[in-house]
N, C-alpha and C positions, 0 to 999 in steps of 0.2 A: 457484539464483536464484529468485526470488521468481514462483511461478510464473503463464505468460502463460496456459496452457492458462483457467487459473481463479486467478489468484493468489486462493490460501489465503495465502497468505503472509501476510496480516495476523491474526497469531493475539492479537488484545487482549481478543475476547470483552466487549470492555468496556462497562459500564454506567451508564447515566447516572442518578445519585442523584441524587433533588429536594436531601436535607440541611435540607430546614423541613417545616413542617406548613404549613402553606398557599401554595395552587398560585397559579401566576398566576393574573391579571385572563384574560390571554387568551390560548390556545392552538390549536396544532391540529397532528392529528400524521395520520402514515400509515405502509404497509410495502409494496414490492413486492420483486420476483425479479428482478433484473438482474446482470450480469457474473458471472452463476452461482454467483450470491451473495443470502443478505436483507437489504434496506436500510432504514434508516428514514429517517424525515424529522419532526423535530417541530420547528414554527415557532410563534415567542411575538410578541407585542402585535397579531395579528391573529387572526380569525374568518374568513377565507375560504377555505374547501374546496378552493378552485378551482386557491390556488397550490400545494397537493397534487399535483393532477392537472399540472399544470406541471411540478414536480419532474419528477415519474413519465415525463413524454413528454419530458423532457431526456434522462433516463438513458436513455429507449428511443433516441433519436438519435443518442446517444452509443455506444450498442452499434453502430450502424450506421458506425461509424465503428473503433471500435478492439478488435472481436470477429475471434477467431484461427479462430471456428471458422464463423460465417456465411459463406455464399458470396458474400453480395450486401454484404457492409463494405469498407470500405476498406485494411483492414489486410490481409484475405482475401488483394482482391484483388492488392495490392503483396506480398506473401508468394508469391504464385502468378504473378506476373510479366502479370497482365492490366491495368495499369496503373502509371502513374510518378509523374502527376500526382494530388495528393491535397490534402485542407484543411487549413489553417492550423493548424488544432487538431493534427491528426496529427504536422504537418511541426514544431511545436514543442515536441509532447513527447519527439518521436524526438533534435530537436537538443538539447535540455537533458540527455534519458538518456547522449548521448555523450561528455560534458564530463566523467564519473564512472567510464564505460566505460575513457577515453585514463588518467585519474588510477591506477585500479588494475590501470593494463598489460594490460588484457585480461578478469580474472578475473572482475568486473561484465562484463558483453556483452550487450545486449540482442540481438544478433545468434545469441543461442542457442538458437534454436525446434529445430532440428533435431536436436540432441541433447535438451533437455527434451520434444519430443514422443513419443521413446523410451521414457520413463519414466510409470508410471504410480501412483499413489500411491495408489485409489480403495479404500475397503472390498474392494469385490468383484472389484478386477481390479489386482493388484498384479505389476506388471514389473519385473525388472530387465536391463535391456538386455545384452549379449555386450559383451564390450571392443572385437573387430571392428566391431561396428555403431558403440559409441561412439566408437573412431577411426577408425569414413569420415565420421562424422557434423560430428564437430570439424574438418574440413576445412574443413567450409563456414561456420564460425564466426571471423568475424573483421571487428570493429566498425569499423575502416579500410577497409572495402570499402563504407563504406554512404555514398553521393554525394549529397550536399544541395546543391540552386541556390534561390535565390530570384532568379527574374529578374525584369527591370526593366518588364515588364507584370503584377507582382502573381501570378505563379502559383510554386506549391510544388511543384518537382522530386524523387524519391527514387529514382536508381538503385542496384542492387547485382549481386552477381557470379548467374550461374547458380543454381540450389538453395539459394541464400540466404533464412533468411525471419528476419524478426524477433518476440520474445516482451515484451511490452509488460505481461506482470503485474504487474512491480516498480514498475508506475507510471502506469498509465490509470486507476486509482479514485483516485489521491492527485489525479491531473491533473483527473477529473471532482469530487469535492468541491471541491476550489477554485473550478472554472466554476459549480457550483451556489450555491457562496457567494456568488460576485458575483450571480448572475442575483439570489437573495436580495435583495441589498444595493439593487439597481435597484428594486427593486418597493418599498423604502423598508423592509426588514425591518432591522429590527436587532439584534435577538435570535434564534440556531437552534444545533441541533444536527443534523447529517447524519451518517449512520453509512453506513457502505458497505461493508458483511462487516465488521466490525469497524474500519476506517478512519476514524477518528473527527473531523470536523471542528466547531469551535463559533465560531460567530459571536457576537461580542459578550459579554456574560454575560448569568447569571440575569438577568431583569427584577426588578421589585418586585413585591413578592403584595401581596394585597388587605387585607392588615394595615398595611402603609405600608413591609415590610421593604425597606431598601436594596439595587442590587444586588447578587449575589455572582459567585462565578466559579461555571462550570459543575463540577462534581465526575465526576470518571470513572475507574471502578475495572480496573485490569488485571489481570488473570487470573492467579493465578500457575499455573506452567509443571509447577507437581508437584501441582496440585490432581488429587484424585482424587473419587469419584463420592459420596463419603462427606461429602465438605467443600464437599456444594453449597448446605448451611444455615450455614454455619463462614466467617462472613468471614475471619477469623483466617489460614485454613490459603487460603481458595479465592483469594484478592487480593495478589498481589504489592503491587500499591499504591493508595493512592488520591490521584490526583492533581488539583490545582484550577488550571482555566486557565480565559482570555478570551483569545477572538480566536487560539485555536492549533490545533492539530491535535496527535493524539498515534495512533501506528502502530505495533505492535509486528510483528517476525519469530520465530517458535521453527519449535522442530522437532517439540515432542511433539504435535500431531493432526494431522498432513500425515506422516506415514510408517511405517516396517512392518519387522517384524524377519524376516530370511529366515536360514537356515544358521547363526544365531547372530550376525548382523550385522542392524542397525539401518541403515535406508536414509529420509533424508528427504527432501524438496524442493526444498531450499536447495543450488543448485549451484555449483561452482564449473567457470566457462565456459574455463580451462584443460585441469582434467581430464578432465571431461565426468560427473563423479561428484559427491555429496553432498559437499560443505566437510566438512573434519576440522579438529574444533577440540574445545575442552572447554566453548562456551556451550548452553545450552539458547535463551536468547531474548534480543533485544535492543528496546530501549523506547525509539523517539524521540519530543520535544517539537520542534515547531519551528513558525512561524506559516505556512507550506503546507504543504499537507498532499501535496502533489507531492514535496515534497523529503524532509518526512516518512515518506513511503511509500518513495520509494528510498533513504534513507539509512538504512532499515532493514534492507534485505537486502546495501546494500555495506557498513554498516559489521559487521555480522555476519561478513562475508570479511573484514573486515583486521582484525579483537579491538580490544583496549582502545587498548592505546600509539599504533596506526596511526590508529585515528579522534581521537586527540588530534590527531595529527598534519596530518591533513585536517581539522580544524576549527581549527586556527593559521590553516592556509593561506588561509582563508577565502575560497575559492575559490567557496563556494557560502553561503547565508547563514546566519547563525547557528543554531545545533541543541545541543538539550543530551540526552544520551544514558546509559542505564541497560542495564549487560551482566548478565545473570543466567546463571551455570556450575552444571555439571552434582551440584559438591559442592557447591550451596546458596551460596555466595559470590556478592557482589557486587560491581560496580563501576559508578560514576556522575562521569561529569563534572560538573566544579564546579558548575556554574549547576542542575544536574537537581535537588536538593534544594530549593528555592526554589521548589517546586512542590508537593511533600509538607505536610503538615503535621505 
């Protein structure tokens, strides 16, 4: 599962192509280190620095809020059982992860810190857990245990069982670009791009440049999943795609730079909260479009867990809002729901 320690899991690497020769009238961009991640920020028909720094002190707020590994956050601290009551923010991203949690029986679980903190994926410190530690671990995983009240003075309740703690990777950078698009939107922006470790949100389209061009859609290139270090001048081989949206998000999941080959077995991040082990499948990565980028972000590591036919399936259901989705397997094959093309050109 899309991991909370740090979700990597957004592996899009993706980039934002102007596609003209002449930049906007008016920009302004930036970069910090949050969610143990690089983010960007570039916002169009304004000149003020300041809603930079804005951005910047959202996303530090927001760390305070849904960081696994600060002691003084709130996620911290509800993981650790030093509190019940928590903000609105928290209690609604937790209630929307569980909607997807109850859909795939289990195997989504945002209730699986205790087994994904076993594992470690890092260059320099690569774990794989004993089966014993993974099944005491999986004991304490199970997204039915996790007690939501919203009582009628306005406070947000979250109890769970004992050693329970929850991993919020698959879905606090989709949830924060979202809040950062609105906060955008209030300051009267209408045009931006936010990236969040590759999490890609775009408000609005391209503006018009100073030639009088109309707008466009923003263009964003996805990585492909077998690039290697040779094809980092090589659009051809380095870009699964290039995609052109307004007003959407795009999140990809894979396997190949979040994991490590041990005894001749390949071990990646992407878990499935059953096992307590890496999902066994034949995809390398999965590529949603969808206009959140909350739902984008998690619908990229559950539909990763249920392949092609099953996220048709969850996307009949329309349980959750519309999303069009690109599976890329391990023999170079691919597979797109209908609408994903209508994107490409």
């Amino acid at each position: 599962m899309k991991n909370k320690f740090l979700t990597f899991i957004l592996i899009i690497l993706a980039g934002i192509l102007t596609g003209c020769k002449n930049k906007p009238v008016e920009s302004i961009s930036g970069t910090g280190f949050y969610f143990d991640t690089f983010c960007t920020f570039t916002v169009y028909g304004s000149e003020d620095e300041s809603l930079i720094d804005e951005l910047k002190a959202e996303c530090a707020r927001y760390e305070k809020i849904f960081s696994t590994t600060d002691a003084g956050s709130e996620l911290y601290k509800l993981n650790h059982g030093e509190m019940n009551e928590v903000s609105k923010e928290l209690y609604d991203c937790i209630v929307r992860a569980l909607i997807l949690s109850s859909y795939t029986d289990g195997h989504y679980d945002i209730s699986i810190r205790p087994v994904s903190e076993l594992w470690s994926f890092t260059q320099y410190n690569q774990v794989v857990p004993g089966k014993e530690s993974i099944e005491a671990a999986l004991e304490k995983v199970d997204y039915n245990e996790v007690m939501l009240q919203n009582t009628t003075d306005g406070k947000y309740l979250i109890d769970m069982i004992s050693d329970m703690s929850l991993d919020l990777g698959s879905v606090a950078k989709g949830y924060i670009a979202d809040s950062l698009a609105e906060y955008l939107k209030k300051k009267g922006i209408k045009s931006a791009v936010i990236s969040l470790g590759g999490n890609i949100k775009c408000l609005g389209s391209k503006p018009a440049t100073d030639d009088g061009e109309s707008d466009t859609p923003f263009t964003i290139a996805v990585k492909s999943p077998f690039a290697s270090d040779e094809d980092s001048n090589d659009d051809i081989n380095k870009y699964a795609d290039i995609v052109y949206i307004r007003d959407m998000s795009v999140v990809t999941s894979g396997i190949y730079e979040r994991g490590f080959e041990k005894d001749g077995v390949y071990y990646h991040h992407l878990l499935d909260a059953k096992t307590g082990y890496p999902v066994e499948n034949d995809l390398v990565s999965v590529t949603i479009i969808t206009e959140s980028s909350f739902n984008a972000d998690m619908l990229s590591t559950v539909c990763f867990l249920l392949d092609y036919d099953k996220t048709l399936k969850l996307k009949n259901a329309r349980i959750i809002d519309d999303f069009e989705a690109e599976f890329i397997y391990k023999d170079g094959s691919v597979k797109r729901t209908e609408g994903f093309s209508s994107y490409l050109k």
